[in-house]
N, C-alpha and C positions, 0 to 999 in steps of 0.2 A: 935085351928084349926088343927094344926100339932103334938097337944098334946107332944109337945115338952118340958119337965122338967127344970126350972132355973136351976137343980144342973148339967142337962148335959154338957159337954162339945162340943159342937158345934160351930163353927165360923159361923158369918155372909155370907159370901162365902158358904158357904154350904146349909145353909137355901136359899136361893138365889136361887141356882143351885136343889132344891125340889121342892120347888114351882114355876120354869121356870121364875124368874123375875128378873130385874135389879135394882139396884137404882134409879128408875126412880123420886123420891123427887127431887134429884138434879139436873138431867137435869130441870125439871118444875121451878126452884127457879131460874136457868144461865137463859133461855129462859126469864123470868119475867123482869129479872135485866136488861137485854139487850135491850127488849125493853123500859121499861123506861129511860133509860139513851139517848136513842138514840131519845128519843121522845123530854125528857130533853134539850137535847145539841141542835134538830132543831128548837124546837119552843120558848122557851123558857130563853131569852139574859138575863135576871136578875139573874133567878136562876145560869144559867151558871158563872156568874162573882162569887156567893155566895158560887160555887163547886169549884173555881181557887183560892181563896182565903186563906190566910193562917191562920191557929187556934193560939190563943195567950194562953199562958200558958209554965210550966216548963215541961222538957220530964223527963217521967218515967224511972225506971231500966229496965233492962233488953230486948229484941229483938223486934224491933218496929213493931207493930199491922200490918197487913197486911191492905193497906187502900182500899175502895170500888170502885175507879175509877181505880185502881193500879190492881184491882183483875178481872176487867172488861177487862181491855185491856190485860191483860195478858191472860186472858178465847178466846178472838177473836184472839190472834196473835202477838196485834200490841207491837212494842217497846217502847210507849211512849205515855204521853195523848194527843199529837198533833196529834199525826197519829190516834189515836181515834176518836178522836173530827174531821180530814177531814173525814174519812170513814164513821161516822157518819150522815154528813151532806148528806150526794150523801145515800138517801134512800136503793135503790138498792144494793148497796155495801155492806152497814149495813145489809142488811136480806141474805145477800150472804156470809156474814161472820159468821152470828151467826149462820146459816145452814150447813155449813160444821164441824162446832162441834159436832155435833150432833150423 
């Protein structure tokens, strides 16, 4: 499209700023996860206890995965998965927080 060469050297940031576009992937993927979660934690009391739950097994080497609930709450603000997990509940809140990320 931009007949741009693999051997070039070009940064992503560059290509970006030619074609006038954002990473827009990634907001569409936060937007997705947020409302699931949020759909999750209101409707949902089973699955919820299955996401508070803890994994049995030995830990790996080296710097612990960043986990899904952990990357959510950290994406809205909150401090913790309880402040999640209320904001979540109060509908309004939740689309009040995943909106000003944006």
């Amino acid at each position: 499209m931009l007949k741009i060469k693999w051997t070039d050297r070009i940064t992503n940031e560059e290509v970006f700023q030619t074609v006038k576009e954002g990473r827009i992937l990634l907001k569409i993927l936060n937007n997705r996860r947020h409302s699931l979660i949020g759909h999750i934690i209101r409707h949902n009391e089973f699955v919820v206890s299955i996401l508070e739950g803890a994994i049995s097994g030995k830990k790996v080497m080296g710097r612990p995965r960043l986990q899904y609930l952990k990357q959510v709450a950290r994406n809205i603000g909150a401090d913790s998965y309880t402040t999640m997990k209320r904001t979540a509940c109060n509908k309004s809140r939740w689309k009040a927080a995943n909106q000003s990320k944006d």
